[in-house]
Structures are given as C-alpha cells and as structure tokens.
FIFIFI-953746 format. One line per 4 residues: number of its first residue (from 1); their letters; for each residue x, y, z of N, C-alpha, C. Coordinates in steps of 0.02 Angstrom, whole numbers. Layout:
N
NUM) a) X,Y,Z,X,Y,Z,X,Y,Z | ... .
***
This chain:
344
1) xxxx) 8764,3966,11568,8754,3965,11496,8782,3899,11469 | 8748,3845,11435,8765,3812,11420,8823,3807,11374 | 8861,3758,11331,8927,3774,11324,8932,3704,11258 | 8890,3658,11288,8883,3621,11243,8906,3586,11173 .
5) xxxx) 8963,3551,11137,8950,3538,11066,8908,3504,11060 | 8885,3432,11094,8872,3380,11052,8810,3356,11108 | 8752,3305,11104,8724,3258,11135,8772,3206,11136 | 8789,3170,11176,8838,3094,11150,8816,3057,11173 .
9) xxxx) 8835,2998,11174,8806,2916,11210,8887,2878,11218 | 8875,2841,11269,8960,2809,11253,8939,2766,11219 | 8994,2739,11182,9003,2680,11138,9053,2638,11124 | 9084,2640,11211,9138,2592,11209,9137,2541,11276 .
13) xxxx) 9190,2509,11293,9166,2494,11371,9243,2474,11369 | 9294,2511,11421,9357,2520,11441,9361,2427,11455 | 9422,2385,11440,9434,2316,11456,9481,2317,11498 | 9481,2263,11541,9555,2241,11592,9564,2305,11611 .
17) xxxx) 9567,2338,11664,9606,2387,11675,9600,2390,11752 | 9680,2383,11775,9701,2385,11838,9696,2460,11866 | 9654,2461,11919,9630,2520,11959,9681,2549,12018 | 9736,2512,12033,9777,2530,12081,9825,2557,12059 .
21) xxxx) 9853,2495,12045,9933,2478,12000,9939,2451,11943 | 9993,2446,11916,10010,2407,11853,10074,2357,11856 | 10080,2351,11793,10159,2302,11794,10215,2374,11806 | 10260,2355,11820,10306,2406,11856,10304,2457,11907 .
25) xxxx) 10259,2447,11946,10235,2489,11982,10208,2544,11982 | 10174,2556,11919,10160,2652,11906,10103,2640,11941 | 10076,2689,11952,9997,2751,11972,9952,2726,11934 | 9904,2720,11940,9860,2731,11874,9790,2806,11906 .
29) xxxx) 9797,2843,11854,9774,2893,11873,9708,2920,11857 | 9679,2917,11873,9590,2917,11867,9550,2973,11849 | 9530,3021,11821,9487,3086,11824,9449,3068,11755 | 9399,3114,11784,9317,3109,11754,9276,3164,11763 .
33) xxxx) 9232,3203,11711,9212,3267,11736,9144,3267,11662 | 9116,3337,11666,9068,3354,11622,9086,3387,11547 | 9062,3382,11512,9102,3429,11460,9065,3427,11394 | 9029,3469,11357,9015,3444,11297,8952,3410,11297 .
37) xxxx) 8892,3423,11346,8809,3369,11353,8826,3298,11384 | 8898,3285,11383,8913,3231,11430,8976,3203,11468 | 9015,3154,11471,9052,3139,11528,9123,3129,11476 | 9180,3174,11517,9263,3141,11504,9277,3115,11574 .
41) xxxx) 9329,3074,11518,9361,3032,11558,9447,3049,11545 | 9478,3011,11609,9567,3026,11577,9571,2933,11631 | 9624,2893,11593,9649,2854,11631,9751,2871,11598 | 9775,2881,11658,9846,2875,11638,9884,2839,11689 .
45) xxxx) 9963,2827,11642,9980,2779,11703,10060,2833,11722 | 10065,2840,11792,10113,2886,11816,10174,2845,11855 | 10214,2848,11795,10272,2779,11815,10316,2803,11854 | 10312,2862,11879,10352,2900,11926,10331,2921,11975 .
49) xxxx) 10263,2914,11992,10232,2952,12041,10247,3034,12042 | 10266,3076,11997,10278,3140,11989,10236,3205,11970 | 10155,3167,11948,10111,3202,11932,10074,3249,11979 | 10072,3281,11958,10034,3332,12012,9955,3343,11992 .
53) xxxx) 9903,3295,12010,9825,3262,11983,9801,3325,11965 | 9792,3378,12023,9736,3446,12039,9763,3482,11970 | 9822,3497,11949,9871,3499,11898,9854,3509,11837 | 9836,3432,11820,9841,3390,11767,9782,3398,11759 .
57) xxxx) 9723,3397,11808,9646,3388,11800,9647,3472,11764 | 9669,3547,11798,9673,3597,11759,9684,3595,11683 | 9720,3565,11697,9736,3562,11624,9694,3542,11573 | 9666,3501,11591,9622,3468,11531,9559,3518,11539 .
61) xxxx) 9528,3522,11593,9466,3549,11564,9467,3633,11551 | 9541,3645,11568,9557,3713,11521,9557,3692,11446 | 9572,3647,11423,9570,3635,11366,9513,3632,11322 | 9475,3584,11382,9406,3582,11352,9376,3648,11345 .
65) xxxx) 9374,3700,11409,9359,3759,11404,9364,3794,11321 | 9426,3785,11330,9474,3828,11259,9416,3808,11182 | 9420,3719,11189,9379,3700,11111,9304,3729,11124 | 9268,3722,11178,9207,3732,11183,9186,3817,11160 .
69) xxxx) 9252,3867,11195,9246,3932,11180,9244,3944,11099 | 9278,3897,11055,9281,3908,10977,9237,3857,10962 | 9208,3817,10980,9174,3757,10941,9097,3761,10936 | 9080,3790,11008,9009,3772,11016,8950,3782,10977 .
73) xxxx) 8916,3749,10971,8866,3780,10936,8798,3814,10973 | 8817,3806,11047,8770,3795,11097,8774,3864,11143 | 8836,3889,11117,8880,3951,11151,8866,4001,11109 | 8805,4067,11116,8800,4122,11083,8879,4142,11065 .
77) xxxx) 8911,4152,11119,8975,4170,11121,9047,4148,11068 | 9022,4073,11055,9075,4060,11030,9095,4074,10985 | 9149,4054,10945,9182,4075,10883,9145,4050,10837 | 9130,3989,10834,9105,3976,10795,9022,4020,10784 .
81) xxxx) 8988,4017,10824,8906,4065,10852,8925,4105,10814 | 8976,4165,10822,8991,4214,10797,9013,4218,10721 | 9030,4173,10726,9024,4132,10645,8956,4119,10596 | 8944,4109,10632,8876,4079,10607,8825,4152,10614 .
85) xxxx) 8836,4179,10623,8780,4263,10664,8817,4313,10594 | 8872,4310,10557,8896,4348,10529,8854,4336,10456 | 8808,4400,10441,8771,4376,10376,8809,4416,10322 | 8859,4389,10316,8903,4406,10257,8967,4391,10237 .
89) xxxx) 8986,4363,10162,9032,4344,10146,9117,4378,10165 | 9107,4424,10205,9191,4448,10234,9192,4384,10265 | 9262,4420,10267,9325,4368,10309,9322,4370,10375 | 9330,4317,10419,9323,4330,10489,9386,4300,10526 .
93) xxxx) 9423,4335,10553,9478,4277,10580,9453,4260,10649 | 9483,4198,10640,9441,4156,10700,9532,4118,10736 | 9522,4077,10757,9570,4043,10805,9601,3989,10740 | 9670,3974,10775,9720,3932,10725,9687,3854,10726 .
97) xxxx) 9623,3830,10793,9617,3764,10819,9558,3775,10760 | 9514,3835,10752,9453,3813,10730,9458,3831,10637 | 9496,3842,10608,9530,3854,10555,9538,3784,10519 | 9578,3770,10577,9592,3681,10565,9539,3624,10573 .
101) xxxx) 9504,3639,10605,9452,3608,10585,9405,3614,10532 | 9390,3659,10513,9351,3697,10470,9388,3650,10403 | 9448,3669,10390,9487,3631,10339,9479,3573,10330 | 9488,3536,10407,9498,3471,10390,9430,3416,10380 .
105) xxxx) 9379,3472,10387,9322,3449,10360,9295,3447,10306 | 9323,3520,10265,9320,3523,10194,9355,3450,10173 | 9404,3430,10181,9433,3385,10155,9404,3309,10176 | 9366,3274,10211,9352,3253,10231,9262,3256,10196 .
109) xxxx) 9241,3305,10177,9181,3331,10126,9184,3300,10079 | 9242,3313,10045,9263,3290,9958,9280,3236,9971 | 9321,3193,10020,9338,3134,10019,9269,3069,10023 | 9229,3113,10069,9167,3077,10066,9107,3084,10032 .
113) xxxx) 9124,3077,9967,9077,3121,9917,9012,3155,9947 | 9031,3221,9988,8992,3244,10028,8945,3244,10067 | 8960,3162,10096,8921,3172,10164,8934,3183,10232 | 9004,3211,10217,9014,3246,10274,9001,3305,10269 .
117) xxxx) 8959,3354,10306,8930,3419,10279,8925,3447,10362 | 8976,3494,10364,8969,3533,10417,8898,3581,10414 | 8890,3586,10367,8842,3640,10357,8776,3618,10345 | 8766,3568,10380,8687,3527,10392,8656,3568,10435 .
121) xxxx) 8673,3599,10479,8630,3628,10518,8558,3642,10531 | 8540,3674,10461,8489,3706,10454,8413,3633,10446 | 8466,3575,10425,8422,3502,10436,8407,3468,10486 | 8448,3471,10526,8471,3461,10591,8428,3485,10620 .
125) xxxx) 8419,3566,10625,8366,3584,10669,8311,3550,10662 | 8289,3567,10573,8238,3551,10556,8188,3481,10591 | 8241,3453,10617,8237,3397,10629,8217,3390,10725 | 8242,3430,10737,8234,3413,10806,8296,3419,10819 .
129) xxxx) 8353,3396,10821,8410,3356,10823,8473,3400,10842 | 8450,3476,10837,8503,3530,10839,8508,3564,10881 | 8546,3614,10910,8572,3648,10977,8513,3690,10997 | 8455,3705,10959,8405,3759,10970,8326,3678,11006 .
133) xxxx) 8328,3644,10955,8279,3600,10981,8250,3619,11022 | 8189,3654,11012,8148,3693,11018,8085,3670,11031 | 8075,3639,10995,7990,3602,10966,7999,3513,10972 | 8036,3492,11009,8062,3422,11004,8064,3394,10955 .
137) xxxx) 8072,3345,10936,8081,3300,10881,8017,3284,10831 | 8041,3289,10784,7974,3296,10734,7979,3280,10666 | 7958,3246,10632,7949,3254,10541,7936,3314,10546 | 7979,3363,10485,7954,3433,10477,7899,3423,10408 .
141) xxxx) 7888,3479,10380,7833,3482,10340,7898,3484,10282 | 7859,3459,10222,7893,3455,10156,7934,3513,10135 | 7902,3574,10143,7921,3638,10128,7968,3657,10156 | 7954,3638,10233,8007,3667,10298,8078,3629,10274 .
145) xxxx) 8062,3557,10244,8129,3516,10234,8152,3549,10166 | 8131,3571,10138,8147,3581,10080,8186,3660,10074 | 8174,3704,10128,8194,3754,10110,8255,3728,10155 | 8249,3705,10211,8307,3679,10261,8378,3652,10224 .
149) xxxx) 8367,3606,10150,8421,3566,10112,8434,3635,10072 | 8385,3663,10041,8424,3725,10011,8489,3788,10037 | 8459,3789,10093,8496,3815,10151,8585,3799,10186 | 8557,3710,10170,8634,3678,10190,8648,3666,10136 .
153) xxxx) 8712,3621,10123,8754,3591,10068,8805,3649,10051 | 8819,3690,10098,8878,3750,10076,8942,3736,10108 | 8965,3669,10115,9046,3646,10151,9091,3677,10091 | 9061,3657,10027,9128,3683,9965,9126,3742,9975 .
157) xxxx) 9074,3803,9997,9085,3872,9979,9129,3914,10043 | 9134,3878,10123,9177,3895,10150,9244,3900,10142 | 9295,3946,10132,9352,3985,10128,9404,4009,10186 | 9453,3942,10173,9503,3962,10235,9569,3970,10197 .
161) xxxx) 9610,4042,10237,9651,4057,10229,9689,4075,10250 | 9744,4032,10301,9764,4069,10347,9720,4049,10417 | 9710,4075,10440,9664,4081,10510,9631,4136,10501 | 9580,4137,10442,9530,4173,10397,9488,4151,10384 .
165) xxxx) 9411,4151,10400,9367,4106,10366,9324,4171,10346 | 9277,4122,10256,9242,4149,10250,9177,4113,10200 | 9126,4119,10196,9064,4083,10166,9064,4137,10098 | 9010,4067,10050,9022,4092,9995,8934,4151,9981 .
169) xxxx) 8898,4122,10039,8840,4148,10061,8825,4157,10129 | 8802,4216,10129,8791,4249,10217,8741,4200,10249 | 8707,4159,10217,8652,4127,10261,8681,4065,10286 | 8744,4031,10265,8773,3984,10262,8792,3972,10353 .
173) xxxx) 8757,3916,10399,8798,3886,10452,8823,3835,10471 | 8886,3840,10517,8924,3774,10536,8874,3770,10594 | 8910,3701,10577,8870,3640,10651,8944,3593,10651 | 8957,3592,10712,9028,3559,10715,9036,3503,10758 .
177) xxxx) 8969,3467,10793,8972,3406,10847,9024,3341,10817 | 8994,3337,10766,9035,3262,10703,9115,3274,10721 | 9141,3338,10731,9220,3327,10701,9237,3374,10789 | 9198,3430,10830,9230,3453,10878,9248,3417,10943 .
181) xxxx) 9210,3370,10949,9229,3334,10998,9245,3295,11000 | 9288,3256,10945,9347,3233,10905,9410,3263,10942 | 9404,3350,10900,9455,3381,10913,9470,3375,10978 | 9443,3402,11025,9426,3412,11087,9460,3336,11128 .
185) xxxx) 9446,3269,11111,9484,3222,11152,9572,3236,11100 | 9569,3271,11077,9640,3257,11048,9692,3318,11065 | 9652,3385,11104,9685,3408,11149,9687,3387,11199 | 9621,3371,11249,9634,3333,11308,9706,3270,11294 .
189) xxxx) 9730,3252,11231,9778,3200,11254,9840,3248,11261 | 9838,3312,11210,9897,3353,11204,9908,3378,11294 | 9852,3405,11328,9858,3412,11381,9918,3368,11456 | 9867,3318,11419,9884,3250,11442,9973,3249,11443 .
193) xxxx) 10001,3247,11394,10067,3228,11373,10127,3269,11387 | 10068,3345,11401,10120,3396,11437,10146,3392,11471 | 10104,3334,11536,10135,3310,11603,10180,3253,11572 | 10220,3224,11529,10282,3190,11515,10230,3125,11548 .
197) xxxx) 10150,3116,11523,10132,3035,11546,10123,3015,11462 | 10155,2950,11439,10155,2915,11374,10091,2871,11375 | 10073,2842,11448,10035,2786,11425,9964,2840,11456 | 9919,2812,11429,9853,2843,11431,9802,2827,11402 .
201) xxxx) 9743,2844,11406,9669,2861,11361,9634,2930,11396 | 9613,2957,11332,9569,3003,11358,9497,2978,11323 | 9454,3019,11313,9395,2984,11308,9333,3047,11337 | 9283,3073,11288,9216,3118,11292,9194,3053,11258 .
205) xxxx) 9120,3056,11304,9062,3024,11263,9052,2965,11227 | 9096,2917,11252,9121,2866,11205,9158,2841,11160 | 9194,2913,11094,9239,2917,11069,9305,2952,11117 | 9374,2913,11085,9451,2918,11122,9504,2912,11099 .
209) xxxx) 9549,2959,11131,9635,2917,11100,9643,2886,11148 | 9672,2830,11134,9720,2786,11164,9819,2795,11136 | 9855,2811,11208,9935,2819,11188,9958,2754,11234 | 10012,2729,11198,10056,2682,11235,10018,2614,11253 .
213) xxxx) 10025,2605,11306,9994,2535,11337,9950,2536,11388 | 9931,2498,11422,9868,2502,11468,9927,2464,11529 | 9870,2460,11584,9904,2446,11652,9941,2391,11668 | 9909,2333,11607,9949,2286,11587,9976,2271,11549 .
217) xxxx) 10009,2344,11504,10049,2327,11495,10077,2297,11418 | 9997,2308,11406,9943,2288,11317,9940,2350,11284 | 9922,2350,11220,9877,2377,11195,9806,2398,11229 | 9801,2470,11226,9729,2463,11267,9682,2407,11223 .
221) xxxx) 9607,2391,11252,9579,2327,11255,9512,2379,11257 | 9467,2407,11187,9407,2448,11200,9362,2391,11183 | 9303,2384,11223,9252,2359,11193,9193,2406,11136 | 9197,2388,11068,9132,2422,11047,9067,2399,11086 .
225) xxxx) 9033,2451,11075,8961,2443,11099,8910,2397,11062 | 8883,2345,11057,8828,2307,11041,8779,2388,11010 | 8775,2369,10964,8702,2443,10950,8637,2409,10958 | 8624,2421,11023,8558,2408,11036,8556,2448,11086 .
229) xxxx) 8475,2471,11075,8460,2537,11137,8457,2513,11191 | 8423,2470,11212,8391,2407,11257,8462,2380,11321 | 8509,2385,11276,8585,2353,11333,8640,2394,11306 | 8691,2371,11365,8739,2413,11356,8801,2339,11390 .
233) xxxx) 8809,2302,11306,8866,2271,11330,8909,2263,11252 | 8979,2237,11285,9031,2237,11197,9023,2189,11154 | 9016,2209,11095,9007,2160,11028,9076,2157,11011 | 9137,2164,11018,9164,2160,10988,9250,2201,11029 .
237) xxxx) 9292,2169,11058,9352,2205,11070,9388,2237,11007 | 9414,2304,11028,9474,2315,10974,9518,2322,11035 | 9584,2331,10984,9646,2321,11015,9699,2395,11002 | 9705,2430,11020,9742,2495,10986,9798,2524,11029 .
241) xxxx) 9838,2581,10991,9884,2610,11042,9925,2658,10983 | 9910,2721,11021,9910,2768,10973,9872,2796,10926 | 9829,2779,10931,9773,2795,10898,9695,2819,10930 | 9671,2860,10869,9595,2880,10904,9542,2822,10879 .
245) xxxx) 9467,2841,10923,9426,2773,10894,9381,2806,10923 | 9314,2835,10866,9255,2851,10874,9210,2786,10825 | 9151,2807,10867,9085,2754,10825,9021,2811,10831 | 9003,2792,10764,8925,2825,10746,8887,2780,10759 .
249) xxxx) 8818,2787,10771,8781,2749,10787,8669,2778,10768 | 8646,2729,10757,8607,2763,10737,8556,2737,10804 | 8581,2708,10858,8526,2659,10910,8518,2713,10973 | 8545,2777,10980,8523,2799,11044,8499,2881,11030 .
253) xxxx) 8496,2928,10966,8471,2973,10969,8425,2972,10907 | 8376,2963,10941,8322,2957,10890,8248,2938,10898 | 8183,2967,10850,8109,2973,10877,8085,2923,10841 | 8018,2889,10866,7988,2850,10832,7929,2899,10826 .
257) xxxx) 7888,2886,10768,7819,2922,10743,7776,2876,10710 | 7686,2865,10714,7657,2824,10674,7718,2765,10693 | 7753,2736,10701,7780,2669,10681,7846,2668,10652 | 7868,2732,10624,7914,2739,10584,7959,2751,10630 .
261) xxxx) 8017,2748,10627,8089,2783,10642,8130,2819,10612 | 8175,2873,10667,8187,2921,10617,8264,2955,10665 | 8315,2915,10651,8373,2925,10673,8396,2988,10657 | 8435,3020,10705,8470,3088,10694,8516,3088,10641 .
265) xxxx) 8549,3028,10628,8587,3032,10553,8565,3042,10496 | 8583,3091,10458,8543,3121,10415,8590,3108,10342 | 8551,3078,10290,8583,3085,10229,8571,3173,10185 | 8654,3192,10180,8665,3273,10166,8618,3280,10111 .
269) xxxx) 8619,3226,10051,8595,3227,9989,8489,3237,9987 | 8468,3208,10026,8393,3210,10034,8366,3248,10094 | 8420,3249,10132,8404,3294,10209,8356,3254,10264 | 8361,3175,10253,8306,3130,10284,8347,3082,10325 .
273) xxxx) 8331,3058,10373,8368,2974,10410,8388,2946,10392 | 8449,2915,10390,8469,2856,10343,8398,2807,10350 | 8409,2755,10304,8345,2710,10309,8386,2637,10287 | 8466,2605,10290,8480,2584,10283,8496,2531,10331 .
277) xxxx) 8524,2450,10336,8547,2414,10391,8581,2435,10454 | 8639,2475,10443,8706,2479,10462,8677,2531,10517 | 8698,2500,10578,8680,2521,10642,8741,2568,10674 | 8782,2548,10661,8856,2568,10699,8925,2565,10670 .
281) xxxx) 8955,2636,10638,9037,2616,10612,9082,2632,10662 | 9128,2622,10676,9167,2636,10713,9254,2635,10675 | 9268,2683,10692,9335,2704,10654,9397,2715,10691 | 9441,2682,10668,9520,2707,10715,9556,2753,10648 .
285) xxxx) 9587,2795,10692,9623,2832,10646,9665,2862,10665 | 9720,2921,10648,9764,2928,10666,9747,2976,10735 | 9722,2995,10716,9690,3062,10767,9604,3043,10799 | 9579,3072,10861,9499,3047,10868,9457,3118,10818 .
289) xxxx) 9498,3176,10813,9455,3198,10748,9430,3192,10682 | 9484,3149,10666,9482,3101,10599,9447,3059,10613 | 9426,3011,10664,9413,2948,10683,9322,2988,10705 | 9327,3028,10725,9245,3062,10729,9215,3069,10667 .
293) xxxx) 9263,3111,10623,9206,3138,10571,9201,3082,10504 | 9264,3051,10515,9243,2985,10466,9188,2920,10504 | 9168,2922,10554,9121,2894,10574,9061,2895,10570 | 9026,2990,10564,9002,2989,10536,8956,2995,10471 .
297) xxxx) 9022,3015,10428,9024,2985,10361,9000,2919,10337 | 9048,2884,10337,9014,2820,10340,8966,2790,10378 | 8937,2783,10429,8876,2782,10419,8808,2795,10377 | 8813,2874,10385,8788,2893,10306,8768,2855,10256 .
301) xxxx) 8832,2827,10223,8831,2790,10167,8821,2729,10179 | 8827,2687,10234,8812,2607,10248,8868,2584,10225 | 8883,2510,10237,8919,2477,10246,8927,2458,10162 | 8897,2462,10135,8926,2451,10040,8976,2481,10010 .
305) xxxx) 8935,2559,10014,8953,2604,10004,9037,2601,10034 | 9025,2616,10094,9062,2637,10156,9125,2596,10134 | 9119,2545,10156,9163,2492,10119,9214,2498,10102 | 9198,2517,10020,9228,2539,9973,9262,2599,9973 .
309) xxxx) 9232,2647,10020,9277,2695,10015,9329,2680,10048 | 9324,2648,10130,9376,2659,10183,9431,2592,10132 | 9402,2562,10101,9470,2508,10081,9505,2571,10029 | 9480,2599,9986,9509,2646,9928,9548,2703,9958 .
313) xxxx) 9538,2727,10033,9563,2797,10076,9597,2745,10110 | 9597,2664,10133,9652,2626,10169,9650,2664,10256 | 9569,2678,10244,9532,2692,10315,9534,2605,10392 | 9527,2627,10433,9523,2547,10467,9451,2571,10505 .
317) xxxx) 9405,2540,10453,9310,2553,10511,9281,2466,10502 | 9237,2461,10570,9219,2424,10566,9146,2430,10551 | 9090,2394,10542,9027,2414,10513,8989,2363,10539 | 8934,2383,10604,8900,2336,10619,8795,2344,10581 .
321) xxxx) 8804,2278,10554,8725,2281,10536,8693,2249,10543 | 8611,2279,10547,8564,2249,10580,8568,2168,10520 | 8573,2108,10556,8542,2067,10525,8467,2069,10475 | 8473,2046,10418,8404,2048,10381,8354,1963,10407 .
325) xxxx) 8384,1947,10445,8347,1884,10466,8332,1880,10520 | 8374,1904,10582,8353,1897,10635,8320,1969,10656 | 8324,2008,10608,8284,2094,10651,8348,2139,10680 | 8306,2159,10734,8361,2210,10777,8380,2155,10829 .
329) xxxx) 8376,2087,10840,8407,2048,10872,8472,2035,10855 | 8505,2021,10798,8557,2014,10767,8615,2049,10734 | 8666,2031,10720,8701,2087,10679,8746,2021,10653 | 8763,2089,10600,8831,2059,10548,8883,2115,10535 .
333) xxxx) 8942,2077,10540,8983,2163,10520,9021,2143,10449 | 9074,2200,10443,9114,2191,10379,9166,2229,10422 | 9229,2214,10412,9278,2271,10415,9302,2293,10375 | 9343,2336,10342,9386,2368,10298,9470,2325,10320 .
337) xxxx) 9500,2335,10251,9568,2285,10255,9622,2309,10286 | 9613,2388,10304,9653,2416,10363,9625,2394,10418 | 9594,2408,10448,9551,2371,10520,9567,2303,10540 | 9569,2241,10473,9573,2185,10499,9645,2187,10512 .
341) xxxx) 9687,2221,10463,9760,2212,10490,9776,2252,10562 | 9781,2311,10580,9790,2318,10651,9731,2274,10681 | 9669,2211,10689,9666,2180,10742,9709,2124,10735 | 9756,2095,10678,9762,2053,10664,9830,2021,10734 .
***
C-alpha cells in the first residue's frame, strides 16, 4: 500500500563533502533509503566512532514511518485520510505531530495572504496533480474547476484545539505534501540527534536541515538547482548551519497541452498555474517545515509580490526568474534582506 506524501524532485546538489573522513578524524556516515514517492538521505559526522549505523538507520525510517502514518494523503489509513473521510464538523483527535502541523499552516495561511491553502486538494486533483491522479494530467472543464475552488479555500475554517481537529464543513480536505515532508526531514534530524551526532544533514527529495558543520569543517555548502528541466546542475551555492532549506519549483512537475503549460503550482485564489516568471524560491528557515511551506507560498505569489512579504516577515528566500530576454535560457534572481545577510 502505498504510503506516499509528496511527488518530489531534488533541488539541491550536496558541495565538498569528504566521503571517508574529515578534519579531526570523525566517520562520516552515509544512509539513503525510499520514503515519501522519493529518496532520503542522512550524511553525519561520528567524531567518536560510537554510533551504532543499523541503529541509527532504525531510527529514522521509524520516524518516517511515524509522519507518513499521520500525514499521508496516499494512505487510506492515515490520520490525516481519516481526516479527510470524516463528513462532519465533530472533533477528531488526531496525533500531537499532526495538530502541529495543521496549526502551523493555519498560520502560515494568514501570513501569506492565503496562498498557502492546505485545503487545495480538491484543485489539485482537479488537476491531475493529486494522490488519486486518476485520469492523468489535464485542463479540467470550467465547471469541474469551478466547483473544485468552491470546494477548497477552507484553511480558516479548520479548528485546533489541543490535539483536536475540526472543519467548519464536512466536505472540507487536507492535502499536506507543501508542509509534511518538511515536517518529516525535521524529525529525521530529531532522530538523528538522539544518537548525540551535532554535525549532520538530513535531506527527502531535495529539501533539508543542515546542523553544525560539514566534513570540513564549514558551514554545509548546498548547491540550488538551476530550474531547468533539461539539466541538473547549481545556480547558485548557499551556505547554512542550523537551519532548514526547501525550494519550490515550477520546472519538473508539470503538462504541456496545445502549446500551453501548466505547472502543478496552483494560484489558491483562481485555482489555475501560476503564469508568472519566477521559476524557483528557495527558503532557509528555522525549521525545513517552515522552509517547505513558505516555499511554496511564495512561489505562488512571484518574486514582487514574494519579495515584499519575506523582507516584511524578515523571511531569507531566494527567487530565481525566468529572464524576459533570454527565454527559459536565462535567469535573474532577487533575494530578500535576510538571505543576503546569512550569505553574506
């Protein structure tokens, strides 16, 4: 049974990193596995040689286990499924992890004058784009889109209280890929840290935390991804430590029709593709669940927009866009005035 949150693409490319050893002699410790429609990763560095790998590898993808059992959308089973299957405004208590998310998306809703919308779902499908994708990818019919936006836009009417949730309408569903597999690298680090290792990255799908230093001893050294479908090389190093760092992207899930294009990023307000420059944001933040769902937020809104908010929230995203001169050959970015100061 699939288990699934998210489709992902990576969108980083790991820099410098010593595969044996490091400065002081630690370990550097390697595991990689399935999780979520695509690939984790763990790099840590074991300055004691004290880790016990088979261990440590339990650990994490118990973890993953754990978010996937409350998150999925892909999982009849899950908490959330079961969430979503309940056609009525009672209360449902659900888990303390998925509570918290639920919350910290509401907040994250209002902060982004609602385009962060857990409760797209019903567009999403519409679209092709969702855990049922059924009928592959498609322009739906006017009507179909239209009853689909009526359907979503219910993030304000969800109700948490406690480790209580409840909708303000029974027809109302979460879709949680944007912010769960966020969550999800940010237990894999809690996992991580249980074993007493400081320096590290974990890492699903391209978005990651990074703790401490890398093998040498730096700041880890991520490459963003160039957004182009076509290659897979870095536009751009960041530099981080302690921090999470997801990127949205509009260059790898998405249909062409007649000529047109029609990216899985969906503006909440019209229920349609963005149709704007801005190819790729990428966000550090305190956490990779924060750093997920403000990613793709802003996108959403493009780099104007976007902008303005992350300087006003003192967000650090970077914003890559398609050049208007050279095509999809080119780009231009902007950063936000948090961003330039941690690369500074």
């Amino acid at each position: 049974m699939p288990t699934n949150i998210s489709f992902s693409r990576r969108s980083f490319i790991l820099m410098s990193l010593s595969l044996a050893a490091c400065k002081g002699g630690a370990e550097v410790i390697e595991l990689s596995g399935s999780t979520m429609g695509t690939r984790y990763s763990v790099t840590a560095l074991d300055h004691d040689g004290s880790v016990d790998k088979a261990a440590l590898r339990q650990a994490i993808e118990n973890s993953l286990a754990k978010v996937n059992a409350q998150m999925s959308n892909w999982d009849p089973s899950s908490e959330v499924s079961r969430f979503n299957a309940l056609a009525s405004t009672e209360a449902m208590t659900v888990s303390e992890d998925l509570a918290k998310v639920i919350s910290a998306a509401k907040d994250i809703h209002q902060a982004s004058e609602g385009q962060f919308d857990i409760t797209l779902g019903p567009v999403i499908e519409a679209w092709g784009f969702g855990a049922k994708d059924t009928h592959g990818h498609a322009q739906p019919a006017a009507d179909k889109l239209a009853a689909a936006v009526n359907a979503a836009g219910q993030t304000d009417g969800l109700r948490v209280t406690g480790n209580r949730i409840s909708k303000s309408r029974p027809d109302t569903q979460i879709y949680l890929p944007s912010i769960g597999k966020g969550y999800g690298i940010d237990q894999m680090a809690q996992a991580v840290r249980g074993f007493g290792l400081k320096d590290f990255m974990v890492e699903i799908g391209g978005d990651l935390y990074a703790s401490g230093r890398n093998a040498d001893g730096l700041d880890w050294q991520i490459g963003i991804e160039s957004p182009d479908a076509h290659t897979r090389q870095a536009y751009r190093i960041a530099s981080l430590s302690n921090l999470g760092m997801a990127t949205s992207g509009d260059y790898r899930n998405y249909f062409e029709k007649d000529g047109q294009r029609y990216s899985h990023i969906l503006d909440a307000r019209t229920g349609r593709p963005i149709t704007h420059r801005t190819a790729s944001v990428t966000v550090l933040a305190e956490s990779a669940m924060l750093a997920d769902a403000w990613a793709t937020a802003l996108l959403v809104h493009g780099t104007e927009r976007g902008l303005e908010i992350a300087n006003r929230r003192d967000l650090a995203v970077l914003f890559i866009d398609r050049s208007a001169d050279a095509g999809d050959k080119g780009f231009v970015t902007a950063a936000s005035n948090r961003f330039s100061a941690l690369q500074a």
